[in-house]
Residue, then its C-alpha position, 0 to 999 in steps of 0.5 A: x500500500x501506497x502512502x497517502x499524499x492527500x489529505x482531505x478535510x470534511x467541508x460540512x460546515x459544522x461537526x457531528x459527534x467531533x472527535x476534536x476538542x479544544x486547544x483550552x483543553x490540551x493547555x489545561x492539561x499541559x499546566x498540570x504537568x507543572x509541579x504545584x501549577x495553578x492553571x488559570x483559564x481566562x474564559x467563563x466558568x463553563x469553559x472551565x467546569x466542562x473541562x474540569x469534568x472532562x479530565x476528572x472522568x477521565x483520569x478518575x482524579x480530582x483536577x484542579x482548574x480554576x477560572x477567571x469568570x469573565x462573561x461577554x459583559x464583563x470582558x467589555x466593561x471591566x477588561x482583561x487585567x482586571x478580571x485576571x488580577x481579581x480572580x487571582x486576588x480571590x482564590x489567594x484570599x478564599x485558600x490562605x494555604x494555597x501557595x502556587x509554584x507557577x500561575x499558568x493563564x490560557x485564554x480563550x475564544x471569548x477573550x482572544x475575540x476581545x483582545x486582552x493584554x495576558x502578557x502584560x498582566x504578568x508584570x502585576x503578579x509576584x508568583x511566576x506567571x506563565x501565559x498562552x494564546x490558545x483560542x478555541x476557535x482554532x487548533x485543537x487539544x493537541x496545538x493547545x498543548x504544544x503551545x502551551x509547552x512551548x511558552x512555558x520554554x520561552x517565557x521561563x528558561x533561562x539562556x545558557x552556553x554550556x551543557x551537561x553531557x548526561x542531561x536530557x529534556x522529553x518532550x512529549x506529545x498530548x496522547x501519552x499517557x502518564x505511564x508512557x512518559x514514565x517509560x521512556x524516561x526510565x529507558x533515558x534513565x537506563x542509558x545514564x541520562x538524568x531525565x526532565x519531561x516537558x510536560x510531566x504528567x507521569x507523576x502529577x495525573x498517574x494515579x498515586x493519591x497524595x495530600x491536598x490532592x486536587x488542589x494543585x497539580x501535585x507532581x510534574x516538573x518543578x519551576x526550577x528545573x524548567x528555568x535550568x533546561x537549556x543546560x541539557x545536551x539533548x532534546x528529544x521531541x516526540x510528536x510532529x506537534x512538538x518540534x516548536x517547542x525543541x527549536x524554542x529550547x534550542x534557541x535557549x541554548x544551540x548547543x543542545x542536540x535535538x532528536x526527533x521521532x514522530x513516534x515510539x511504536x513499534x519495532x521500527x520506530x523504538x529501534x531508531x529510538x533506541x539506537x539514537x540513544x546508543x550512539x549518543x551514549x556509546x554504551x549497549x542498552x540494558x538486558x531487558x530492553x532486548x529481551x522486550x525487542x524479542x517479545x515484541x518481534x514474537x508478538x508480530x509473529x503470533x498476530x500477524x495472521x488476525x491482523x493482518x487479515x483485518x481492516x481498522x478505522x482509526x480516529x484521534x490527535x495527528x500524533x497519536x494517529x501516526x503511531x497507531x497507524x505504523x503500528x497496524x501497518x507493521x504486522x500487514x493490518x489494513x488501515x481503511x480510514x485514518x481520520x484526525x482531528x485537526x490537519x498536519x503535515x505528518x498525516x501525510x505520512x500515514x499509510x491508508x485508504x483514507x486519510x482525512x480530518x472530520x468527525x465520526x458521522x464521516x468515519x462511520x460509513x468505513x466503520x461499517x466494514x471494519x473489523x476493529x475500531x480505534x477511536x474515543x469512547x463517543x465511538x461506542x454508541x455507533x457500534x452498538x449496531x455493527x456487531x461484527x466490529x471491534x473497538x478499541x478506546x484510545x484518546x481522550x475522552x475515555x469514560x467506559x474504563x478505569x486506569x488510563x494514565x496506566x495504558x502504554x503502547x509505547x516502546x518494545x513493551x508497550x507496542x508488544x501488550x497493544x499487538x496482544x490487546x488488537x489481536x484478542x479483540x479480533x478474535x473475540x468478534x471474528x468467533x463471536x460473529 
């Protein structure tokens, strides 16, 4: 199969059932990756509660996002400084405990439509202040993210000259979970880096319950650590959305190296990985990461047969997309429909019969001769009625099971478990029907 060139984007002039959500969304997410950061969304109190309750189903964790409370009267009469400085002025009063590391503000479309001066705002508030543009009438989770990386990068580390040889920065795109980001930096850790995640979610929304749980984000990255970044060596970025985000390091300091991968699925992608690593370190890596090589060239062979008989419609983030794709792709799987949530140049890498940006009334009529569906839970109620086809839930949301921040498809091991888990879902459906 030839890889796609075109790209298509549905021209319907609203969305039915969407799979996208906003860029606010994927800044809140990203703040929280921030050791005691109180993010702060400039926008109505529904903007936030919405997103409040969607990454609390989600995670099954008490998330806290506060928010400024302008509505479209307010913005007008009483301006944007006044409303940020109120609202922090408020949650400071009403929680004297309350001592945030870092004030992360996003705004949104009501407030980007107004054109309020977030930047400026900075220079009245004593905490360290980071702020995004992340309108909501463009982009999406994945952009909301990336951007909000990218400025933490640029507003707060600091410039450097120097390096030091055994430091390494992650940068992680929005569809990984908390344990993946985990993973990979243990595997950065195994080869004698010391290891820093922008954003860190993996010990933040990884499940472990700590005091004043839901107040503020409780692990993540520190503030000090994000301002000593530009002394790593290395830059790794994984995901197209977040190669920004590496040239705004880099831009700190041009010594540092970057490395980019589009993903870290599957024996291809992990082995260029991990070789990059081994070049850079001139050392082997550790046992059990070529026992889990082995596992996973094992696993290629024990599904090959159910897999690659089968046709599948994938849906999500371009990045995430892009991983699962290569990795159905690898073991002969036939990918119908490769539908993403926004438009990116690395969708054109995807090798399918369809690569395109729409909603899940568009990916329906390819569900309908699926085998397997990957896709968020909101795909659930449309396969109600095609018993013959699998789903399998990836992305945001997914409200149908517990333990997300513990699901890794990532690397040797990870791709090895999400081969086993597409493989038995066929089998379930093929027996069954």
């Amino acid at each position: 199969m030839e890889p796609s060139r075109t790209v298509f984007t549905s021209q319907k002039p609203l969305q039915v059932n969407p799979i996208k959500h906003s860029q606010p969304m994927g800044s809140t997410l990203a703040f929280l990756g921030v050791k005691e950061c109180m993010p702060l969304m400039h926008a109505a109190q529904g903007c936030a509660s919405y997103t409040k309750v969607f990454f609390t189903r989600h995670f099954n964790e008490p998330i806290a996002v506060r928010n400024t409370s302008v509505s479209d009267i307010t913005a007008v009469l009483d301006g944007g400084d006044y409303s940020i400085l109120m609202a922090i002025e408020n949650i400071q009063e009403k929680e004297k405990n309350l001592k945030p590391s870092m004030i992360g503000l996003h705004t949104t479309g009501l407030t980007e439509t107004k054109g309020d001066d977030v930047r400026g705002v900075g220079t009245h508030i004593e905490i360290p202040y980071v702020y995004v543009n992340t309108p909501d009438y463009e982009g999406g989770m994945e952009s909301g993210w990336a951007l909000t990386a990218t400025a933490i990068i640029e507003q707060l580390t600091l410039p450097a000259t120097e390096v030091k040889p055994n430091k390494l920065v992650l940068l992680p795109h929005v569809s990984m979970q908390p344990i993946e980001v985990e993973k990979i930096k243990c595997l950065c850790e195994d080869f004698g880096f010391e290891t820093y995640a922008l954003p860190d979610l993996s010990t933040s929304l990884d499940g472990y319950w700590e005091e004043a749980q839901g107040k503020l984000a409780n692990g993540g990255i520190t503030v000090d650590q994000i301002r000593d970044l530009a002394t790593s060596s290395v830059v790794v970025s994984i995901g197209a959305s977040m190669k920004k985000s590496a040239l705004a390091l880099q831009a700190k300091n041009p010594a540092i190296e970057h490395l980019h991968f589009d993903h870290l699925m599957g024996l291809e992608g992990c082995d260029n990985f991990v070789g990059a690593l081994m070049k850079i370190r001139q050392a082997d890596p550790k046992p059990l990461v070529k026992r889990w090589r082995a596992r996973l060239q094992d696993a290629m062979l024990d599904t090959h047969f159910l897999i690659g008989t089968s046709h599948f419609v994938v849906t999500g983030e371009p990045d995430m997309l892009v991983g699962l794709c290569a990795m159905l792709r690898s073991v002969g799987g036939t990918i119908t429909a490769a539908v993403s949530t926004v438009y990116s140049d690395v969708l054109e890498t995807i090798e399918a019969e369809n690569v395109f940006v729409g909603d899940l009334e568009d990916a329906r009529e390819y569900m309908q001769n699926a085998d397997l569906v990957i896709s968020n839970f909101h795909a659930e109620r449309i396969l109600h009625s095609y018993l013959h086809t699998a789903l399998v839930i990836r992305g945001f949301p997914n409200y149908e099971e517990l333990g997300n921040q513990l699901k890794n498809d990532q690397l040797y091991e990870g791709s090895t478990y999400f081969l086993f888990e597409i493989a038995n879902e066929l089998r379930k459906v093929k027996h069954e029907h």
